[in-house]
C-alpha positions in Angstrom: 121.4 -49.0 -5.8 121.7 -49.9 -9.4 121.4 -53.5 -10.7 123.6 -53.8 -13.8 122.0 -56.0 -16.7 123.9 -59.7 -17.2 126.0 -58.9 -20.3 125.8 -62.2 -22.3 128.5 -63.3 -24.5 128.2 -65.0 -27.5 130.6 -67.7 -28.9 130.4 -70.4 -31.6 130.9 -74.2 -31.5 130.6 -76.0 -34.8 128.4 -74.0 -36.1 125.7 -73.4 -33.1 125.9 -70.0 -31.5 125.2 -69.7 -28.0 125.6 -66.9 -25.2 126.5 -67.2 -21.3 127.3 -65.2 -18.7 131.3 -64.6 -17.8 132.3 -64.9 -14.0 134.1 -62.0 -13.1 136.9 -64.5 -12.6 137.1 -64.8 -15.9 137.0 -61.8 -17.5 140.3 -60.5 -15.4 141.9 -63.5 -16.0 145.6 -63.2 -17.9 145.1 -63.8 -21.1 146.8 -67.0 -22.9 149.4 -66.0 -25.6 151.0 -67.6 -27.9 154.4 -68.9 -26.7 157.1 -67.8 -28.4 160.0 -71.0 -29.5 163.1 -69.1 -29.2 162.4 -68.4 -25.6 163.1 -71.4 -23.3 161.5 -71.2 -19.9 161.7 -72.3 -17.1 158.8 -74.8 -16.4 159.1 -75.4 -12.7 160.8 -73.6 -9.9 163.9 -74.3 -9.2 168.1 -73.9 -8.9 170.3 -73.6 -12.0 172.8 -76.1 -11.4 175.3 -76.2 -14.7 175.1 -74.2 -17.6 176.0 -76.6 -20.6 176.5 -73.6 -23.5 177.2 -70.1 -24.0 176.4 -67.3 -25.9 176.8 -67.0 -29.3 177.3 -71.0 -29.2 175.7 -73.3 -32.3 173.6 -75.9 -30.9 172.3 -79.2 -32.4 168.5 -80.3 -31.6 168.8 -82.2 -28.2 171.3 -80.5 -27.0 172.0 -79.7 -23.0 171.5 -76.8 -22.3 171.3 -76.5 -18.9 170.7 -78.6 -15.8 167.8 -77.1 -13.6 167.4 -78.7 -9.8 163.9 -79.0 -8.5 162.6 -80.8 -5.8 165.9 -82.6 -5.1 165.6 -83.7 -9.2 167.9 -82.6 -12.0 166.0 -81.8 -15.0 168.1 -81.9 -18.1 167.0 -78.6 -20.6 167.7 -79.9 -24.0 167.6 -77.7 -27.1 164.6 -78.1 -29.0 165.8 -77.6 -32.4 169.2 -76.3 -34.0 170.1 -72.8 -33.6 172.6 -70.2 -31.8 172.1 -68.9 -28.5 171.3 -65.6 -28.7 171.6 -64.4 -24.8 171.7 -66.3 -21.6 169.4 -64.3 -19.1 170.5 -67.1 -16.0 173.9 -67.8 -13.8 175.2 -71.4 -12.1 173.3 -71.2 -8.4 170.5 -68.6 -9.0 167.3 -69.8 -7.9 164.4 -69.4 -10.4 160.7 -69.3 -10.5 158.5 -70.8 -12.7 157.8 -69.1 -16.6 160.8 -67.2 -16.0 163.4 -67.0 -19.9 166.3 -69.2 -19.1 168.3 -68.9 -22.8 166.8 -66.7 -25.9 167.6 -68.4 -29.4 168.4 -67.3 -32.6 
């Protein structure tokens, strides 16, 4: 049986170097990406309840643009700045997990 050798990693905190080992946890972990600002998501789990705008629709910063139940709450999704909706990728009544594109902007 072969005994593979610790691979050490080395990273940099103002200015000192040092190395430590990676849990295996770790190193298949998903990856964190950038998010992107003309996709809103879907932050929680939940039910679409009312769809406040359509496609192809201007819409001012602050806007509604959808009403999304969770946990017997209704969480208003406001636009986040002015734009046009691109696409709408949820309907009234569909339930929704969480991190899922509700509305693309343009």
């Amino acid at each position: 049986m072969e005994e593979s050798t610790p691979k050490y990693q080395t990273f940099v905190v103002n200015s000192a170097k040092y190395k430590t080992l990676y849990t295996k946890k770790f190193e298949t972990r998903k990856k964190w990406e950038r998010p992107n600002p003309f996709e809103i998501r879907s932050y929680i789990p939940g039910t679409v309840l009312k769809m406040c705008v359509k496609t192809g629709q201007e819409v001012k910063e602050g806007e509604c643009l959808l009403i999304l139940e969770a946990m017997k709450m209704e969480n208003k999704i406001e636009m986040p700045f002015d734009g046009k909706i691109k696409e709408i990728h949820v309907e009234e009544g569909v339930k929704i997990p969480k991190d899922v594109i509700m509305v693309t902007i343009e």
